[in-house]
C-alpha positions in Angstrom: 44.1 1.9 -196.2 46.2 2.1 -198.9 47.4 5.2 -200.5 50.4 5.3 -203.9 51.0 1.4 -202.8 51.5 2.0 -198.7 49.8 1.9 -196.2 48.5 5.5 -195.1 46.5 3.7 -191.8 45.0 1.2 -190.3 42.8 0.0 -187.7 43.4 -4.0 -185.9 40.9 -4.5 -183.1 40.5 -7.6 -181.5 37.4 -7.4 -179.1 37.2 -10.6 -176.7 33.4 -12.3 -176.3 32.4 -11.3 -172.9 31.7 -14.6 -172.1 33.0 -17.9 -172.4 30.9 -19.3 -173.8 30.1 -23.5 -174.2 31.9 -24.8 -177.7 29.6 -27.3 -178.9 26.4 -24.9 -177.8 27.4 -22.0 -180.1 28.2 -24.6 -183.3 24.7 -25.8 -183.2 22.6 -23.1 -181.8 22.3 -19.1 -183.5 24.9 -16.8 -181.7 22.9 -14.7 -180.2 20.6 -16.8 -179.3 23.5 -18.2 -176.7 24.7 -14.7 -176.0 21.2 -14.0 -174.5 21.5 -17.5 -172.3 24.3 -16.0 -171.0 23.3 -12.2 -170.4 20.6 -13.7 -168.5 23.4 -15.4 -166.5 25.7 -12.0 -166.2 26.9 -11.8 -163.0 28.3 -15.3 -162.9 29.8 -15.9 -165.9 30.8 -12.8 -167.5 34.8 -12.3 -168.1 36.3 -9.0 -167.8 38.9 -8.8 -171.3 39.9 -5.6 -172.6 39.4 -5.0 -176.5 43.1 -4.4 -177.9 43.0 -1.9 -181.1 46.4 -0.7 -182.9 45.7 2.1 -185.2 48.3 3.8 -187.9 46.9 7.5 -188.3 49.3 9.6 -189.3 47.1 12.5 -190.0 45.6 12.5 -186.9 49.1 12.8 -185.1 49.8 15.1 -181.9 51.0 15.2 -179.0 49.3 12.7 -176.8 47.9 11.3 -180.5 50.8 9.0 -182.0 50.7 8.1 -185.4 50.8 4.5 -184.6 49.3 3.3 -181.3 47.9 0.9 -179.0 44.3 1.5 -177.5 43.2 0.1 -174.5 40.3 0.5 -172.4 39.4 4.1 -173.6 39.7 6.0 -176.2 42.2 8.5 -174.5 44.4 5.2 -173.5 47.0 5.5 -176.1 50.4 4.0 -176.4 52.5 5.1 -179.0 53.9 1.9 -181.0 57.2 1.7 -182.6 55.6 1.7 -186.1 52.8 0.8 -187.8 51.5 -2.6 -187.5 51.5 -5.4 -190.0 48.3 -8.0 -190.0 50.4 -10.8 -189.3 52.3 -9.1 -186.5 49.2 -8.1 -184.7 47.4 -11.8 -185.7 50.6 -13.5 -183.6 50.0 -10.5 -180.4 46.4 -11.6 -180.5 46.6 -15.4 -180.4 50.2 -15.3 -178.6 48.4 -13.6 -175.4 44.6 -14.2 -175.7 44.9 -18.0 -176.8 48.3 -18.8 -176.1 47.4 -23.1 -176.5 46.5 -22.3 -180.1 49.6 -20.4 -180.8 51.6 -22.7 -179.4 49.9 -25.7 -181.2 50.3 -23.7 -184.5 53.4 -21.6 -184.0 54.7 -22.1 -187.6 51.8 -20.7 -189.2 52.5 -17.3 -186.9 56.1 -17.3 -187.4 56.7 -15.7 -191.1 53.8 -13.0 -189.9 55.5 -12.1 -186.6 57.9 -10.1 -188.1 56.3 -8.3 -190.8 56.5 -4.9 -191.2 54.5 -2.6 -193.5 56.0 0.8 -192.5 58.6 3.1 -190.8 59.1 4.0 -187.2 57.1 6.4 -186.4 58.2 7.4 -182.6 58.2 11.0 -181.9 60.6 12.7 -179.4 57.9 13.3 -177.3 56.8 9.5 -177.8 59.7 8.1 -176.6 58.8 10.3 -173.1 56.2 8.2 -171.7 55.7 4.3 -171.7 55.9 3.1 -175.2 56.1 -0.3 -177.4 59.0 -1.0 -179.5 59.6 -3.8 -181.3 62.2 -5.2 -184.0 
């Protein structure tokens, strides 16, 4: 969201399939069509990946609510961030730890984004109390 030319939030969610699911079977047959082969198959091939959502709220700030933060698992799971995050930054996290042989293959496309920025620290006092993530 942009507000006077800046960002006044955001919202970057990466949500994993739940399955792996074959390569060549879902470029050739509809999507859901292969997600219902493999519901039907649940409790042997289902993978247990955590959706990974960074948010930049700074309205909705409070205590236990940082303006900038990580969600993991839950709604209530929230890790304050250093600052908000920049597309690029959080496009390097995703690939960098959920397909780290793509990353690596293609590092220079993911190195002028890793260390974007699009906003100031926004760490609180009472941020900085519990487990937090900081970066450059």
């Amino acid at each position: 969201m942009r507000c006077g030319g800046r960002s006044c939030g955001h919202r970057l969610a990466y949500i994993p399939a739940p399955y792996r699911m074959d390569e060549d079977l879902v470029r050739v047959e509809p999507l859901l069509d292969v997600v219902d082969i493999y519901v039907a198959d649940a409790p042997t091939s289902m993978v247990l990946h955590s959706a990974v959502r960074f948010d930049y709220d700074p309205v909705s700030a409070a205590p236990g609510h940082p303006a900038a933060h990580l969600t993991i698992n839950s709604a209530h799971c929230r890790i304050a961030c250093a600052a908000p995050m920049h597309v690029g930054r959080f496009a390097d996290f995703v690939f960098r730890h959920f397909y780290a042989d793509l990353w690596t293959a293609h590092r220079g496309y993911f190195t002028g984004g890793a260390t974007r920025h699009i906003g100031e620290r926004t760490l609180t006092d009472d941020d900085r109390t519990s487990p937090h993530l900081m970066w450059n």
